[in-house]
C-alpha positions as CSV (number, residue, x, y, z in Angstrom):
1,X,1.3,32.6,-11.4
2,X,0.7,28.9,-10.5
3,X,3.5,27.6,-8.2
4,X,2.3,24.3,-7.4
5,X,4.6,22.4,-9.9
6,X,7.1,23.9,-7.2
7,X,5.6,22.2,-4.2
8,X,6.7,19.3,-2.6
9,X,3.8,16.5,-2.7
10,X,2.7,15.3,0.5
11,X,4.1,12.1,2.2
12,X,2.2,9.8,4.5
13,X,3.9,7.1,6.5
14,X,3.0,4.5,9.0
15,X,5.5,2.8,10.9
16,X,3.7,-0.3,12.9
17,X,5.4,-2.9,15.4
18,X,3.5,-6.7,14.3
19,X,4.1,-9.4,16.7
20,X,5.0,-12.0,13.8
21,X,8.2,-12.8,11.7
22,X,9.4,-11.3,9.3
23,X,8.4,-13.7,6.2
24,X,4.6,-14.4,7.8
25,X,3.9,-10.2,7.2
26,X,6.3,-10.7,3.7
27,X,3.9,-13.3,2.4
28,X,0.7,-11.2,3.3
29,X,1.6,-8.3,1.4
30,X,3.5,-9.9,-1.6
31,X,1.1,-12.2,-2.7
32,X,-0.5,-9.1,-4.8
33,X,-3.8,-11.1,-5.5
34,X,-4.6,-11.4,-1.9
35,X,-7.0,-8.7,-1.0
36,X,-8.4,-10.3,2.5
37,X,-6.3,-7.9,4.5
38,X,-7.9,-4.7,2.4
39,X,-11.0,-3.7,3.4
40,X,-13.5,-2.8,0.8
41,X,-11.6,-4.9,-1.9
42,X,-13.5,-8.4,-2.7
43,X,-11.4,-9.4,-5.4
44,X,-8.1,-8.7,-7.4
45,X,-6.9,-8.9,-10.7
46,X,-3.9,-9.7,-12.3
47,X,-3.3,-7.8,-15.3
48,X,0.9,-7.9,-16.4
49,X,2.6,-6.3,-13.8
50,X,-0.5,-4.5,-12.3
51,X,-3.1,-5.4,-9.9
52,X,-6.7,-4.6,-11.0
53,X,-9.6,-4.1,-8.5
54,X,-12.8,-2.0,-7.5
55,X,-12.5,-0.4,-4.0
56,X,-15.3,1.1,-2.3
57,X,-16.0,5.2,-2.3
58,X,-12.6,4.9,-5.6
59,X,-13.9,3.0,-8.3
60,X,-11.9,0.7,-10.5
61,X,-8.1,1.0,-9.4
62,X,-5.0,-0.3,-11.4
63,X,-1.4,-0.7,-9.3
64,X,1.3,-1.3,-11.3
65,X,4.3,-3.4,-9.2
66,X,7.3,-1.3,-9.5
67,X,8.8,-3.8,-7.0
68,X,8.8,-7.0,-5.2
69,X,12.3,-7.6,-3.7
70,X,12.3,-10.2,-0.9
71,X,15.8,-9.3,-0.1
72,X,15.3,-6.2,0.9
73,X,11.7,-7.3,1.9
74,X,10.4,-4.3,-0.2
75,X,7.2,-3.5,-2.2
76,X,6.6,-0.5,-3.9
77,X,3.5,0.0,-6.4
78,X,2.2,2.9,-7.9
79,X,-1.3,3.6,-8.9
80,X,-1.7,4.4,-12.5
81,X,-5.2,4.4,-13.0
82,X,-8.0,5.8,-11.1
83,X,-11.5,7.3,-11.3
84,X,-9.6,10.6,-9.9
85,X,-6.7,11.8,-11.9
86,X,-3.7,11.6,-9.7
87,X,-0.4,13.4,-10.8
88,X,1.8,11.3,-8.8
89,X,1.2,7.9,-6.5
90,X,3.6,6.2,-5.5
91,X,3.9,3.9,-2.3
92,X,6.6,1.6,-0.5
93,X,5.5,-1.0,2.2
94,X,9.1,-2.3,3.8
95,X,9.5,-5.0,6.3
96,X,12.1,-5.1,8.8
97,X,13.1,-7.8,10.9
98,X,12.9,-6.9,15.0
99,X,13.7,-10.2,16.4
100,X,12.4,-13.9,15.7
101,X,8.7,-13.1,16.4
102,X,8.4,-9.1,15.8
103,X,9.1,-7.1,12.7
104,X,8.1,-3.4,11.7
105,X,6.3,-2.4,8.7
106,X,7.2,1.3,7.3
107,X,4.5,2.1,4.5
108,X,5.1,5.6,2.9
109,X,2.8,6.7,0.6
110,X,3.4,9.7,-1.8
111,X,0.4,11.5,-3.4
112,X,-0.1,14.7,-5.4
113,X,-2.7,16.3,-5.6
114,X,-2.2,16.2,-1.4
115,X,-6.6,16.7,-1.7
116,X,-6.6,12.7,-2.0
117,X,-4.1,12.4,0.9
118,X,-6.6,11.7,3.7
119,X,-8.3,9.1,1.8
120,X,-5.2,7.5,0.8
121,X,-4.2,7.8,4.6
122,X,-7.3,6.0,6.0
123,X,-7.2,3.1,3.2
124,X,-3.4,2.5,5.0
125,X,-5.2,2.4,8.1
126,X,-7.7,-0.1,7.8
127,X,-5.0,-2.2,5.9
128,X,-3.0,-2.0,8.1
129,X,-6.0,-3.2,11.1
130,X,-6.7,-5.8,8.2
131,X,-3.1,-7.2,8.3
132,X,-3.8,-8.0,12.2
133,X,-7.2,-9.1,11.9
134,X,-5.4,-11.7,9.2
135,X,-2.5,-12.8,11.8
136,X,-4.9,-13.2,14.1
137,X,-6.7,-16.1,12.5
Protein backbone atom coordinates (compact mmCIF):
# COMPACT_ATOMS: atom_id res chain seq x y z
CA UNK A 1 0.00 0.00 0.00
CA UNK A 2 1.57 3.37 -1.09
CA UNK A 3 0.94 6.13 1.48
CA UNK A 4 2.84 8.82 0.21
CA UNK A 5 -0.12 10.74 -1.34
CA UNK A 6 -0.70 10.93 2.61
CA UNK A 7 2.48 12.67 3.40
CA UNK A 8 3.03 16.05 4.12
CA UNK A 9 5.72 17.53 1.43
CA UNK A 10 8.60 19.04 2.81
CA UNK A 11 9.07 22.79 3.55
CA UNK A 12 12.25 24.69 3.45
CA UNK A 13 12.55 28.30 4.76
CA UNK A 14 15.17 30.88 5.10
CA UNK A 15 14.63 33.71 7.21
CA UNK A 16 17.70 36.41 6.51
CA UNK A 17 18.19 39.97 8.29
CA UNK A 18 19.69 42.40 4.93
CA UNK A 19 21.10 45.65 5.99
CA UNK A 20 19.07 47.62 3.21
CA UNK A 21 15.38 49.00 2.85
CA UNK A 22 12.78 47.49 2.16
CA UNK A 23 12.02 48.56 -1.64
CA UNK A 24 16.15 48.22 -2.63
CA UNK A 25 15.64 44.06 -1.69
CA UNK A 26 11.79 44.53 -3.41
CA UNK A 27 13.30 45.71 -6.65
CA UNK A 28 16.05 42.82 -6.72
CA UNK A 29 13.78 40.12 -6.52
CA UNK A 30 10.66 41.52 -8.55
CA UNK A 31 12.31 42.46 -11.46
CA UNK A 32 11.82 38.58 -12.70
CA UNK A 33 14.28 39.02 -15.64
CA UNK A 34 17.08 39.84 -13.39
CA UNK A 35 19.14 36.80 -12.86
CA UNK A 36 22.60 38.61 -11.50
CA UNK A 37 21.73 37.61 -7.89
CA UNK A 38 21.28 33.64 -9.09
CA UNK A 39 24.19 31.87 -9.42
CA UNK A 40 24.42 29.58 -12.36
CA UNK A 41 21.58 31.50 -14.29
CA UNK A 42 23.17 33.79 -17.23
CA UNK A 43 20.12 34.73 -18.68
CA UNK A 44 16.22 34.92 -18.27
CA UNK A 45 13.35 34.68 -20.34
CA UNK A 46 10.17 36.08 -20.33
CA UNK A 47 7.54 33.86 -21.54
CA UNK A 48 3.65 35.22 -20.37
CA UNK A 49 3.61 35.03 -16.86
CA UNK A 50 6.61 32.68 -16.59
CA UNK A 51 10.23 33.13 -16.37
CA UNK A 52 12.28 30.84 -18.68
CA UNK A 53 15.96 29.88 -18.04
CA UNK A 54 18.79 27.10 -17.95
CA UNK A 55 20.42 26.54 -14.56
CA UNK A 56 23.42 24.65 -14.02
CA UNK A 57 23.29 20.75 -12.73
CA UNK A 58 18.75 21.44 -13.69
CA UNK A 59 18.44 21.97 -17.18
CA UNK A 60 15.89 24.32 -18.80
CA UNK A 61 13.49 25.64 -15.96
CA UNK A 62 10.07 27.44 -16.37
CA UNK A 63 8.55 29.60 -13.12
CA UNK A 64 5.30 30.67 -13.56
CA UNK A 65 4.53 34.10 -11.35
CA UNK A 66 1.64 33.26 -9.25
CA UNK A 67 2.34 36.60 -7.55
CA UNK A 68 3.95 39.95 -7.47
CA UNK A 69 2.18 42.10 -4.79
CA UNK A 70 4.22 45.09 -3.67
CA UNK A 71 1.80 45.73 -0.99
CA UNK A 72 2.35 43.06 0.79
CA UNK A 73 5.92 42.89 -0.70
CA UNK A 74 5.27 39.24 -1.75
CA UNK A 75 6.38 36.89 -4.55
CA UNK A 76 5.41 33.61 -5.00
CA UNK A 77 6.28 31.48 -8.22
CA UNK A 78 5.92 27.97 -8.84
CA UNK A 79 8.06 25.87 -11.06
CA UNK A 80 6.07 24.17 -13.73
CA UNK A 81 8.53 22.78 -15.86
CA UNK A 82 11.68 20.97 -15.21
CA UNK A 83 14.02 18.29 -16.58
CA UNK A 84 12.89 16.33 -13.23
CA UNK A 85 9.21 15.86 -12.74
CA UNK A 86 8.21 17.56 -9.66
CA UNK A 87 4.72 16.91 -8.16
CA UNK A 88 4.45 20.04 -6.38
CA UNK A 89 6.80 23.44 -6.32
CA UNK A 90 5.79 26.05 -5.00
CA UNK A 91 7.82 29.04 -3.34
CA UNK A 92 7.07 32.49 -1.49
CA UNK A 93 9.97 35.13 -1.00
CA UNK A 94 8.27 37.92 1.49
CA UNK A 95 9.89 41.09 2.49
CA UNK A 96 9.40 42.71 5.68
CA UNK A 97 10.27 46.03 6.66
CA UNK A 98 12.70 46.12 10.09
CA UNK A 99 13.45 49.76 10.21
CA UNK A 100 14.61 52.47 7.62
CA UNK A 101 17.82 50.58 6.52
CA UNK A 102 17.10 46.75 7.61
CA UNK A 103 14.42 44.44 6.35
CA UNK A 104 13.93 40.51 6.58
CA UNK A 105 13.45 38.17 3.75
CA UNK A 106 11.29 34.82 4.64
CA UNK A 107 11.62 32.47 1.47
CA UNK A 108 9.68 29.19 2.02
CA UNK A 109 9.98 26.76 -0.52
CA UNK A 110 7.66 23.77 -0.87
CA UNK A 111 8.71 20.66 -2.87
CA UNK A 112 7.48 17.13 -3.37
CA UNK A 113 9.05 14.68 -4.15
CA UNK A 114 11.26 15.96 -0.72
CA UNK A 115 14.39 13.83 -2.96
CA UNK A 116 14.84 17.37 -4.81
CA UNK A 117 14.76 19.25 -1.42
CA UNK A 118 18.44 19.72 -0.77
CA UNK A 119 19.03 20.91 -4.15
CA UNK A 120 16.27 23.24 -4.05
CA UNK A 121 17.70 24.25 -0.49
CA UNK A 122 21.28 25.06 -1.68
CA UNK A 123 19.95 27.07 -4.95
CA UNK A 124 18.13 29.41 -1.86
CA UNK A 125 21.44 29.57 -0.48
CA UNK A 126 23.59 30.90 -2.93
CA UNK A 127 20.66 33.23 -3.97
CA UNK A 128 20.40 34.38 -1.19
CA UNK A 129 24.66 35.10 -0.86
CA UNK A 130 23.90 36.46 -4.44
CA UNK A 131 21.37 39.04 -3.16
CA UNK A 132 24.35 40.46 -0.82
CA UNK A 133 27.06 40.19 -3.21
CA UNK A 134 24.44 42.48 -5.44
CA UNK A 135 23.84 45.17 -2.39
CA UNK A 136 27.21 45.26 -1.99
CA UNK A 137 28.05 46.76 -5.29
Amino acid sequence: MNYRHNMPMKVLKEEILFNCDAKTLWNIITDISRCDWVPSVNEIAIEDDCRVFEMSGMGKVREKIIMNDSQTMTLKYSAIETRTPLNHHLATMNILKVDEDNCNLIWTTEIDPEIFADAIHQGMLISIEGIKKVLAE
